[in-house]
Each structure stands twice: as C-alpha cells, then as structure tokens.
PDB file of N, CA, C and O in Angstrom:
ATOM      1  N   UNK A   1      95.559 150.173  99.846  1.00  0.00           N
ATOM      2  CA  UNK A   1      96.295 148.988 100.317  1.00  0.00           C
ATOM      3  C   UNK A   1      95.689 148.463 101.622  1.00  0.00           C
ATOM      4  O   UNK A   1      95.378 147.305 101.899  1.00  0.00           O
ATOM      5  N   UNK A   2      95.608 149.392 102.239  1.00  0.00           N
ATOM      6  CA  UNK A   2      94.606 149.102 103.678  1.00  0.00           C
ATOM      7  C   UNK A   2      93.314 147.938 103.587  1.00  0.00           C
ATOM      8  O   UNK A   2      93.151 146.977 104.339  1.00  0.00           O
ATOM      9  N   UNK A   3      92.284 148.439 102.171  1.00  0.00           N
ATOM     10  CA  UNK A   3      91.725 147.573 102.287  1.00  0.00           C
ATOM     11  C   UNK A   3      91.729 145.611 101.529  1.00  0.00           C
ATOM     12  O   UNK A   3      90.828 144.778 101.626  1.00  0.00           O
ATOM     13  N   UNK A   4      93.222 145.465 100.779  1.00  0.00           N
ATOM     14  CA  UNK A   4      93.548 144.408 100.262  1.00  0.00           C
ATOM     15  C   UNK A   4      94.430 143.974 101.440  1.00  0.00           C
ATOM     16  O   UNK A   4      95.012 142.899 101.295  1.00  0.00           O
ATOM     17  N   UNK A   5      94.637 144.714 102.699  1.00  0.00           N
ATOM     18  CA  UNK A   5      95.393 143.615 103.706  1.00  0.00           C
ATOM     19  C   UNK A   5      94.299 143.021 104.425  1.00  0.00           C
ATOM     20  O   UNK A   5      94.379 141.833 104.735  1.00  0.00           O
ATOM     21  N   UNK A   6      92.893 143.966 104.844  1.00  0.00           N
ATOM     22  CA  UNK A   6      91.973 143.415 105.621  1.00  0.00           C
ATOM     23  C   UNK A   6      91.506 142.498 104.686  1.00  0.00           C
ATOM     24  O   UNK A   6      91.868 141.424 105.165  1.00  0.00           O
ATOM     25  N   UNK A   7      90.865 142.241 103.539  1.00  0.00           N
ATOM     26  CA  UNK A   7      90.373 141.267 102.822  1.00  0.00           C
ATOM     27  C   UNK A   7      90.448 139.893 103.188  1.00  0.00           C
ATOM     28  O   UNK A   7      89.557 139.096 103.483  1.00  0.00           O
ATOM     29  N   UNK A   8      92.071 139.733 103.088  1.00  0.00           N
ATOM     30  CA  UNK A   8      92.460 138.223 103.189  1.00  0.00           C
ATOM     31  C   UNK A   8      92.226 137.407 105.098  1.00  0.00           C
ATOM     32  O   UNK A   8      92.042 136.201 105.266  1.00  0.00           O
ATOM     33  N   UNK A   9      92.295 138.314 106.116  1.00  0.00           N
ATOM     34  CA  UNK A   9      91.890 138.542 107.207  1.00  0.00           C
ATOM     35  C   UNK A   9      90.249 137.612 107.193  1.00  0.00           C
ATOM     36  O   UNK A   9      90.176 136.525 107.766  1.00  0.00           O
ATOM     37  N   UNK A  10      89.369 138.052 106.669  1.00  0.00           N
ATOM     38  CA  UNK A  10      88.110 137.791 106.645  1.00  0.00           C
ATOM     39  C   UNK A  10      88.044 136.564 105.638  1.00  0.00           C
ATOM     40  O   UNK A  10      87.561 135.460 105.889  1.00  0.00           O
ATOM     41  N   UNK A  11      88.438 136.844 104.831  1.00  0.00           N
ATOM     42  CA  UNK A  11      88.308 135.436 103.954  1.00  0.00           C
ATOM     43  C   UNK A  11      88.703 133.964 104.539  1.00  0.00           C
ATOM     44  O   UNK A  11      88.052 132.929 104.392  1.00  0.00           O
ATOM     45  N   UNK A  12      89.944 134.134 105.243  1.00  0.00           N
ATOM     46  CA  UNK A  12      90.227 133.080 106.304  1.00  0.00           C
ATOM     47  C   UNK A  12      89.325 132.775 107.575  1.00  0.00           C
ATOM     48  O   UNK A  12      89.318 131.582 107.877  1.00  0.00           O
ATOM     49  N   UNK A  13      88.565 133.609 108.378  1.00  0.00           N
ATOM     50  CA  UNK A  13      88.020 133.490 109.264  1.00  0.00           C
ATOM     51  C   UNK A  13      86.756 133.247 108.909  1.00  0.00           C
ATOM     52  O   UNK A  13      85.878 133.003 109.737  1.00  0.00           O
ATOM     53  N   UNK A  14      86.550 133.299 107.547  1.00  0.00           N
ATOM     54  CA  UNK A  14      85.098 132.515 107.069  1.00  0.00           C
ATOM     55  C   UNK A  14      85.350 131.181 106.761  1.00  0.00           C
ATOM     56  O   UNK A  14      84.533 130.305 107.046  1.00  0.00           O
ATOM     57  N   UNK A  15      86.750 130.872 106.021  1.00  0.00           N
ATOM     58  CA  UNK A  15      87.144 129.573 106.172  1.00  0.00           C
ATOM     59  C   UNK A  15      87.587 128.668 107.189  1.00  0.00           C
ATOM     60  O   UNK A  15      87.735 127.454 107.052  1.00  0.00           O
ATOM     61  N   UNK A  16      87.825 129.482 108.425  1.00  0.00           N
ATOM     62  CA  UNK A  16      87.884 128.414 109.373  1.00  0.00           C
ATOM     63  C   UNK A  16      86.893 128.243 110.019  1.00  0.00           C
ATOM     64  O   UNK A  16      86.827 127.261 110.758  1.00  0.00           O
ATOM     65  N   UNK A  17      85.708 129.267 109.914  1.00  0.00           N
ATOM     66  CA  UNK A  17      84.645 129.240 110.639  1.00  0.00           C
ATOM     67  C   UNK A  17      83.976 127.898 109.955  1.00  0.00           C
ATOM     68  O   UNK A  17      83.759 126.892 110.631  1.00  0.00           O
ATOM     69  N   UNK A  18      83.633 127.990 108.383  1.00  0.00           N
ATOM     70  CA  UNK A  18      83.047 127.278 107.453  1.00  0.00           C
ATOM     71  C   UNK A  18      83.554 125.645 107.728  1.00  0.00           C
ATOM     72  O   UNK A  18      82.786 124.684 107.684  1.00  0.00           O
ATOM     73  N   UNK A  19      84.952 125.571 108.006  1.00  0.00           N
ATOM     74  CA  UNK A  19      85.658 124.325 107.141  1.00  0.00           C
ATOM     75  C   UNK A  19      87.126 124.228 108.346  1.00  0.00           C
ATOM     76  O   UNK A  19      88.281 124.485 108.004  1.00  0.00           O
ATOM     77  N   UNK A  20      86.685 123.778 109.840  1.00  0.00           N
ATOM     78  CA  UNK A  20      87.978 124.024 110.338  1.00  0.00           C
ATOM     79  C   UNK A  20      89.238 123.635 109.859  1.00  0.00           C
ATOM     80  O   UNK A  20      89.923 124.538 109.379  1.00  0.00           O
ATOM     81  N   UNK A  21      89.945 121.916 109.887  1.00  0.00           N
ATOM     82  CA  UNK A  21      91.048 121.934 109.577  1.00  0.00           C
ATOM     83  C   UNK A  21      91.351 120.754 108.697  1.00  0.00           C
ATOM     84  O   UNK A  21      92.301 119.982 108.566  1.00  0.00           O
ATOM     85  N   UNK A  22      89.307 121.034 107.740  1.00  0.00           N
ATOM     86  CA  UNK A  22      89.470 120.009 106.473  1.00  0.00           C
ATOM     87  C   UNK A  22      90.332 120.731 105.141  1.00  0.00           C
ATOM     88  O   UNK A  22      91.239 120.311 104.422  1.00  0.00           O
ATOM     89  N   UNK A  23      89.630 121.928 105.193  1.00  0.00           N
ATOM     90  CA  UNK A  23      89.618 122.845 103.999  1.00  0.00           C
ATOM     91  C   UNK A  23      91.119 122.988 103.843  1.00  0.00           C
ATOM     92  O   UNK A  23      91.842 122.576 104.750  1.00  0.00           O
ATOM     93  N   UNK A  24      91.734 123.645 102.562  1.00  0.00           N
ATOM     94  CA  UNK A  24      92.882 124.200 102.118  1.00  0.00           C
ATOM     95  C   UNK A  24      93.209 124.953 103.005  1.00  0.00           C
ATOM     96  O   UNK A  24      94.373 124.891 103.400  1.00  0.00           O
ATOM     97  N   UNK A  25      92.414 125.772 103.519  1.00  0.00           N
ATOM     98  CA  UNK A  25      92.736 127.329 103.918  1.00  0.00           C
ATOM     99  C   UNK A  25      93.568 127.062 105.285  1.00  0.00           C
ATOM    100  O   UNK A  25      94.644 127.549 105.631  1.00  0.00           O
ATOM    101  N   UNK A  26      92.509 125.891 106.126  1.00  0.00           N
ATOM    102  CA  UNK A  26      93.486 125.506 107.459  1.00  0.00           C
ATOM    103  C   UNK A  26      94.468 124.546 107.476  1.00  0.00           C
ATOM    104  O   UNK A  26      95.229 124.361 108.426  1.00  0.00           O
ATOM    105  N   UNK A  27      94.467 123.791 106.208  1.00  0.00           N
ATOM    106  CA  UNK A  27      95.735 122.824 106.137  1.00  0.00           C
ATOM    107  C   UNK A  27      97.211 124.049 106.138  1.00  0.00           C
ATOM    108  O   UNK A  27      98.131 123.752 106.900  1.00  0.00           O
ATOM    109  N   UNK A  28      97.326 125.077 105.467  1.00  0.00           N
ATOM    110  CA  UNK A  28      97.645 126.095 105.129  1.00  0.00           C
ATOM    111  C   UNK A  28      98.281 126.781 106.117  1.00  0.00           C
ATOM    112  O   UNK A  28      99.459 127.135 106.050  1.00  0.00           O
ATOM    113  N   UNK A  29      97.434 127.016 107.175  1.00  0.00           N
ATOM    114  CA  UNK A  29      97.116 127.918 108.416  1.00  0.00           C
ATOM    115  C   UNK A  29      98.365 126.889 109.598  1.00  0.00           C
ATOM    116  O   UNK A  29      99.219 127.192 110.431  1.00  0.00           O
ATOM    117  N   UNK A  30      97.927 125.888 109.151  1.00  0.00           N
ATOM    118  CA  UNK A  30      98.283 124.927 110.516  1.00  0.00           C
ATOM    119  C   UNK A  30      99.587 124.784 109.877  1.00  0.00           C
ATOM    120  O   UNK A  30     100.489 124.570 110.687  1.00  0.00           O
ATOM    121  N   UNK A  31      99.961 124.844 108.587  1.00  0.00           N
ATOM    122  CA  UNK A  31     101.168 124.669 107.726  1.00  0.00           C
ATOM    123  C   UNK A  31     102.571 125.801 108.599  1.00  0.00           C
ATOM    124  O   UNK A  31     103.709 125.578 109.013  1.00  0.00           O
ATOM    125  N   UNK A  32     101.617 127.083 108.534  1.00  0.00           N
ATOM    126  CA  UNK A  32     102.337 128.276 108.414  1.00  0.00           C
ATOM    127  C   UNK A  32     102.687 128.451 109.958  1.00  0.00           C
ATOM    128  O   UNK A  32     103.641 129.164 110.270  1.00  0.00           O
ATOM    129  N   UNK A  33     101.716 127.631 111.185  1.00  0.00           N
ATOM    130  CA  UNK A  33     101.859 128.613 111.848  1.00  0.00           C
ATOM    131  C   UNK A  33     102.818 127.162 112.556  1.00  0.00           C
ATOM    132  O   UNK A  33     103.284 127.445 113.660  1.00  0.00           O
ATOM    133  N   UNK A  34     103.104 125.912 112.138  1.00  0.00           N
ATOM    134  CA  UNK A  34     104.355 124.958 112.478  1.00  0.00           C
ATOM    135  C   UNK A  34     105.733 125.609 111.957  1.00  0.00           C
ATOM    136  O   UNK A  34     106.843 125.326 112.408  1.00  0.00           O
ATOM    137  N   UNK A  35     105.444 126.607 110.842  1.00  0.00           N
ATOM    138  CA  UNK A  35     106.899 126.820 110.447  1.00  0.00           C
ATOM    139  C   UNK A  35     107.502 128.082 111.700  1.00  0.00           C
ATOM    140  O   UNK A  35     108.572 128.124 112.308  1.00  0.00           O
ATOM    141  N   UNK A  36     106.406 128.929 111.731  1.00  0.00           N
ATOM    142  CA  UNK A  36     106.270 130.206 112.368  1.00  0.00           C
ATOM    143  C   UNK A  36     107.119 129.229 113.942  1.00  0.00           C
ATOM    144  O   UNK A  36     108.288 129.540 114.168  1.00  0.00           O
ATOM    145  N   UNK A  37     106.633 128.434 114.630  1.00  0.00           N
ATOM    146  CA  UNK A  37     107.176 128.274 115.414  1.00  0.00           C
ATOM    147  C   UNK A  37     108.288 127.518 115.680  1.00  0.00           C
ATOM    148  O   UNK A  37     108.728 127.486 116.829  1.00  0.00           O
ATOM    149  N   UNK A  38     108.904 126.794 114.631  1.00  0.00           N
ATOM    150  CA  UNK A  38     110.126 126.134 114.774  1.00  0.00           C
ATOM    151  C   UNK A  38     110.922 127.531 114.267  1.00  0.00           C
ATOM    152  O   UNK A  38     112.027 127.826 114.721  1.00  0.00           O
ATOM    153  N   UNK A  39     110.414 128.123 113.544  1.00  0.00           N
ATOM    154  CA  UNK A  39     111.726 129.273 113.013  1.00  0.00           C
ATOM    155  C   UNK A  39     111.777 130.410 114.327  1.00  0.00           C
ATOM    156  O   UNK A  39     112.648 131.265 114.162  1.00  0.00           O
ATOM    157  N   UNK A  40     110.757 130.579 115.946  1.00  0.00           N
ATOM    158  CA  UNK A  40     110.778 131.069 116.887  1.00  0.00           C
ATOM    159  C   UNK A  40     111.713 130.033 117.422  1.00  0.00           C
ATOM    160  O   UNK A  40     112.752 130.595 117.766  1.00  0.00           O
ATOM    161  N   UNK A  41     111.754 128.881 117.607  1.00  0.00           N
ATOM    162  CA  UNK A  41     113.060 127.997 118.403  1.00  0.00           C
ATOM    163  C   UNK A  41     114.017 127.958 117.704  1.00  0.00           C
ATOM    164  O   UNK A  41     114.974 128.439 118.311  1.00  0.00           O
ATOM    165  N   UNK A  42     114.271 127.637 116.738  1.00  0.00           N
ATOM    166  CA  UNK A  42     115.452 128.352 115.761  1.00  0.00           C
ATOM    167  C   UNK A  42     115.802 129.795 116.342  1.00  0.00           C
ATOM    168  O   UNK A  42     116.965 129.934 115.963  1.00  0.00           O
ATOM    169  N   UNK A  43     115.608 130.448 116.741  1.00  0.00           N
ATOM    170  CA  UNK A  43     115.649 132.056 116.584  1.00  0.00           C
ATOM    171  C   UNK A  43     116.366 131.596 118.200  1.00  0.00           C
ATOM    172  O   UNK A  43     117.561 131.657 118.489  1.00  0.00           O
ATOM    173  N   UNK A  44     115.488 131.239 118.891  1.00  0.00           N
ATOM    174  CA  UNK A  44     115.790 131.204 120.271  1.00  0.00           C
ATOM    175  C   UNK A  44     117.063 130.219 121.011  1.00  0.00           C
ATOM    176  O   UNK A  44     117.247 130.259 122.227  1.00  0.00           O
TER     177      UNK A  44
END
C-alpha cells in the first residue's frame, strides 16, 4: 500500500511540473485545494 500512496504523489508533480494550471491534473489541484480551504473557514 505504501507504494500505491507514493505513486499518485509523483504523477502529480510531473504534471504540474509538465503542464502548470492548463492540464486536468492542476485544474483539479486548484479545485481541491479551494474546497480544502473554505471547509478550514467553515471549520473555523
């Protein structure tokens, strides 16, 4: 299991390296990490 959590880790950081915030991967990224922080002010 150890190594199917690092996997996805690297696969993203080749995609943002590759494709900053054209690609799926960072539309995605930028998706997750707006929810991540309204659900921290929510919380707060």
């Amino acid at each position: 299991m150890g190594t199917l959590r690092i996997l996805p880790v690297t696969n993203w950081r080749k995609a943002g390296t590759t494709s900053s915030h054209h690609g799926p991967y960072g539309q995605g990224y930028t998706r997750a990490t707006m929810v991540g922080t309204k659900g921290c002010y929510t919380a707060m």
